[in-house]
N, C-alpha and C positions, 0 to 999 in steps of 0.2 A: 758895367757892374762886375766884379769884384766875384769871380766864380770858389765854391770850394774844392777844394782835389776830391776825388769820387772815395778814395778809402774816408777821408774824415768826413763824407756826408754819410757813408755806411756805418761808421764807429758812432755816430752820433744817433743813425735812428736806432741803431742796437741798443745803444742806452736809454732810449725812450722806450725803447718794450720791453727790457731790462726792468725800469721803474715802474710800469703798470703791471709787471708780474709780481715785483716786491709786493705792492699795492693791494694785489688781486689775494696773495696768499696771506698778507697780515690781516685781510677782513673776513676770509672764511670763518674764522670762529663767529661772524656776527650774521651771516646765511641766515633768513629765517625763513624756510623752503617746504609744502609740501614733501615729503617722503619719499613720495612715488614721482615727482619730481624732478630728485637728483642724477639720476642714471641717465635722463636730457640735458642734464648742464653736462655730463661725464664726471660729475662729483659722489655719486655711488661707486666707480672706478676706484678713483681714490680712496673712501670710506673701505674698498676692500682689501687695498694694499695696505692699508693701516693696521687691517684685522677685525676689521668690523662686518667682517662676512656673517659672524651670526646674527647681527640686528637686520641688516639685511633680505638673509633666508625668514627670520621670524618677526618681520615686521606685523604683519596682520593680526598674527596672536599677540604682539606687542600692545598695538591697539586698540585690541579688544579690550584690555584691563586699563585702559584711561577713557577719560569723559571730560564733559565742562560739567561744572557744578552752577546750576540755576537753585537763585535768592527770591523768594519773593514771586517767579514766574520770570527772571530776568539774569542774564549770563553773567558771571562775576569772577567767574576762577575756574580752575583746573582741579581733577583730582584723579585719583588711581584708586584701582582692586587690590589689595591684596592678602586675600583670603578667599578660599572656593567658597565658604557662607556668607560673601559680602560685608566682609570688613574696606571702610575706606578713608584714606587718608586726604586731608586737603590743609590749605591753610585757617588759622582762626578766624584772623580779618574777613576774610573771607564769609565764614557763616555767621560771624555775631553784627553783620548789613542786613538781617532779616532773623525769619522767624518760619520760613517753611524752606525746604531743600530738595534738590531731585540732583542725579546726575543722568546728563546729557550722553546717552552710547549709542555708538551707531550702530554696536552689537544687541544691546537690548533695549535699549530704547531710553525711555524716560523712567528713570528707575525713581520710587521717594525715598529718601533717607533721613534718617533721626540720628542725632548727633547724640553720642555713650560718653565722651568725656571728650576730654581739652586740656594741653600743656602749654599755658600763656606766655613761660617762659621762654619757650621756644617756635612759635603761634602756630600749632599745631593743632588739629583736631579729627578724631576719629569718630566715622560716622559709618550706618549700618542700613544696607539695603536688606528689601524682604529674600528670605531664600528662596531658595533654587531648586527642580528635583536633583537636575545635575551639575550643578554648581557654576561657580564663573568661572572666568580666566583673568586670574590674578599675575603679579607679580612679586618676587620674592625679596626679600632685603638680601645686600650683600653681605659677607661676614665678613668684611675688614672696610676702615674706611679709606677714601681712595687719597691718593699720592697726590702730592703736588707735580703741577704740569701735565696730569692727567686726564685726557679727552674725556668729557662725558657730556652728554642728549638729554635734553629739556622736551620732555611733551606737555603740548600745553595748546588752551584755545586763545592765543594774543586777538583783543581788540576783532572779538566775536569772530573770531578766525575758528576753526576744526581742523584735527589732529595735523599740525606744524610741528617740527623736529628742528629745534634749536642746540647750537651745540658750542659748547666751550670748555675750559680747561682749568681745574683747581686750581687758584689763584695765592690759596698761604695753607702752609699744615695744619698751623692753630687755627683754633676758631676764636671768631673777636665778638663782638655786643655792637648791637647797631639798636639807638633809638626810633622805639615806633613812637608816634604821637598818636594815634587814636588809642594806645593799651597805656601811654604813660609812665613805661617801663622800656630797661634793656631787653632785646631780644638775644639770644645767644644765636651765633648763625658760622657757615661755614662760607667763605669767600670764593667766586666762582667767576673767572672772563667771560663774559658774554653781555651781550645788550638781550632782555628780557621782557617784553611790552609788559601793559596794564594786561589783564586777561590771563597768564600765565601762573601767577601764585595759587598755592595749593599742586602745582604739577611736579611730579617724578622728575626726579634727577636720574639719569640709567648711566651704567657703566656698558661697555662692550659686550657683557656676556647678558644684557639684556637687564644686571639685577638692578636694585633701589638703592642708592646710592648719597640720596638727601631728598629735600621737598623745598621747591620756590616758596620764599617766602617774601623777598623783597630786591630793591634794587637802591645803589647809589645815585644819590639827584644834588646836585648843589646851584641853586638859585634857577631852577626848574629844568636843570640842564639832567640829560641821563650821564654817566660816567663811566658808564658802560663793565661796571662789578656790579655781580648779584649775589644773592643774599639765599643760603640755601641752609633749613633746617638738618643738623648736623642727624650722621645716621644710631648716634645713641642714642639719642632721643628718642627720634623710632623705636629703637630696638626696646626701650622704656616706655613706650608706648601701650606697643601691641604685645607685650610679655604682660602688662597691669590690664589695660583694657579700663582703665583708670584715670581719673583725675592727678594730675601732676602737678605740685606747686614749686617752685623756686623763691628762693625771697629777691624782694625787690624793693627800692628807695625811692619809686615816684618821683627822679628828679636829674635832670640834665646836667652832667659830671665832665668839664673840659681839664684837657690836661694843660700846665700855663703855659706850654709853648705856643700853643691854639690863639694866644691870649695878644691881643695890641699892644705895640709898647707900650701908648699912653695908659692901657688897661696896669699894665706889669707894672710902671712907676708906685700902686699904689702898697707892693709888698717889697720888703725886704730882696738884695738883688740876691740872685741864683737861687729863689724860692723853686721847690718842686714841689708837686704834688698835685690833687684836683678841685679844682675851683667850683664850688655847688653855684647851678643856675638855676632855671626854672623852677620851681618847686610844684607838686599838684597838692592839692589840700589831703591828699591819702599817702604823704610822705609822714615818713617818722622824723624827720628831719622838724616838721611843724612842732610835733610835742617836746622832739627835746630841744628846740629853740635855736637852733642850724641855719643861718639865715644865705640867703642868694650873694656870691660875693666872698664869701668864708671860704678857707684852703683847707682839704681837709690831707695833712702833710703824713699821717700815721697810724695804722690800723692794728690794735692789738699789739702797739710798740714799733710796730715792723714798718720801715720807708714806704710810701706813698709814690708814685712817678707815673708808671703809665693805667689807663683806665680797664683797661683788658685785664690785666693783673688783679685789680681791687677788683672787680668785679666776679672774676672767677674763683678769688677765696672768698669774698661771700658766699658764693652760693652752697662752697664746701660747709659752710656752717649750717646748711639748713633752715626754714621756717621756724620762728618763735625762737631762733638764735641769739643771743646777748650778744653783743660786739663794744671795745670800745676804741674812740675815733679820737685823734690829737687835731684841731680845729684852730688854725689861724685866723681871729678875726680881718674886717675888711681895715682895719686902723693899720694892718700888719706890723703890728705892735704885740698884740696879748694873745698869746696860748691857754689852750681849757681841753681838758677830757673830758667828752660827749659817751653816757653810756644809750646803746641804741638798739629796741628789740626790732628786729628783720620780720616784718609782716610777710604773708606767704600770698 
């Protein structure tokens, strides 16, 4: 047998530890570990040399201002304090599976909460524990929203799990619209690396200095796979939140908007070639797209004159227009032959 000289068995197993280190450090972002936990792997080590010695020192109090949110008698979501009078934030989804609410603390227990309002647009919901003499322990919003490639900590209860500290890293500056199907609308949301169980939505997003930084709302899935992007209520929102203490409406088109590159060839032979724009699919019967006769299949190439191309774009100057907004839409039929001007009032 055919021996190897002792340096290229040594160069060789070096690059096999080599590769499991590569390995080991591209999947920390997806850790989903107890807290008190990490300092036993030696990954609180780390966490300090990063500068995350204050979540560290203020773990407990961090804590204290998150919970799981119980639907019904039954764990569904995450949510956070923050306000010393029991203001709390969680996701919508989350509370409109039911009709009674508590959040789950290991600091006070089993608190009831009644839900003050709701921003669908961004599925948001702020709910109100009874007071306090001395109040809670909240946490505070940050005043800037965070950087792309910037570390930040998901508390959350994943898959009836209690207080897990998942952590990952802005993933785009802009925030994009991801379709929910139980609201039947775009969600506006902020892009976030991490893998995210069922159980975690409605949970704080924290940055290093402990503050609110977004709120789980969803995760990327294609054909039941995770993709491991999550989906975090942007921190204006918030901030338009808890400044109103209010109902929040964005307008919205009940209807599933691909952009034609998304699109199959065989789908694309049926328009004109180097058609752009977005192609209306699903429709729910509480689209406006129904009354003004916008059918599934139709391009819609022009909004108020201006080019059509990507869905993030249409989407975020709607909303500049407001509820009960006039809009009008340049509409490629499916014959991709004949053009029409669609005018369209933006239900809220």
């Amino acid at each position: 047998m055919t021996r190897l000289p002792i340096y290229r068995v040594g160069i060789s197993a070096f690059m096999k530890s080599l590769r499991l280190l590569i390995l080991l450090f591209s999947m920390q972002a997806f850790f989903i570990l107890p807290f008190n936990e990490l300092p036993a792997l030696g990954i609180g080590a780390v966490l300090a040399a990063e500068g995350n010695a204050y979540l560290i020192a203020q773990r407990e109090k961090i804590e204290d201002a998150t919970g799981a949110v119980l639907v019904d008698g039954r764990m569904l979501g995450s949510g956070v304090i923050v306000s010393a009078d029991g203001l709390i934030l969680t996701a919508l989804h989350v509370v409109s599976a039911g009709s009674r609410y508590r959040l789950l603390s290991k600091k006070y227990g089993s608190l009831p909460l009644n839900v003050i309002a709701t921003d669908p647009g961004h599925d948001i919901a702020l709910l109100k524990a009874p007071e306090l003499k001395d109040g809670y322990s909240s946490l505070p919003l940050a005043g800037s929203r965070p950087e792309v490639s910037e570390r930040i900590f998901l508390l959350g209860s994943p898959v009836f799990r209690h207080d897990l500290w998942i952590s990952g890293h802005v993933a785009r500056q802009e925030d994009g619209y991801e379709w929910q199907t139980t609201a039947n609308r775009y969600i506006e949301n902020t892009y976030v690396t991490a893998m995210t169980p069922e159980g975690t939505s409605g949970g704080a997003w924290i940055n290093t200095q402990g503050e609110i930084v977004g709120l789980q709302i969803g995760i990327m899935v294609k054909r039941g796979q995770l993709m491991g992007i999550s989906y975090m209520a942007p921190i204006d929102a918030l901030e338009v939140m808890l400044a109103s203490e209010n109902e929040v409406y964005t307008p919205f088109l009940a209807c599933i908007l691909e952009e034609t590159w998304e699109l199959s060839p065989q789908t694309l032979k049926r328009y004109p070639e180097g058609t752009t724009g977005l192609v209306v699919g699903r429709l729910h019967s509480s689209s406006p797209f129904v009354a003004a006769r916008v059918h599934s299949g139709e391009v819609i190439t022009r909004l108020n004159g201006d080019p059509v191309e990507f869905r993030d774009d249409f989407l975020r100057t709607l909303r500049r227009f407001g509820p009960r907004s006039s809009v009008v839409l340049k509409v490629l039929a499916i014959d991709g032959k004949t053009h029409r001007n669609v005018n369209i009032t933006l239900p809220r």
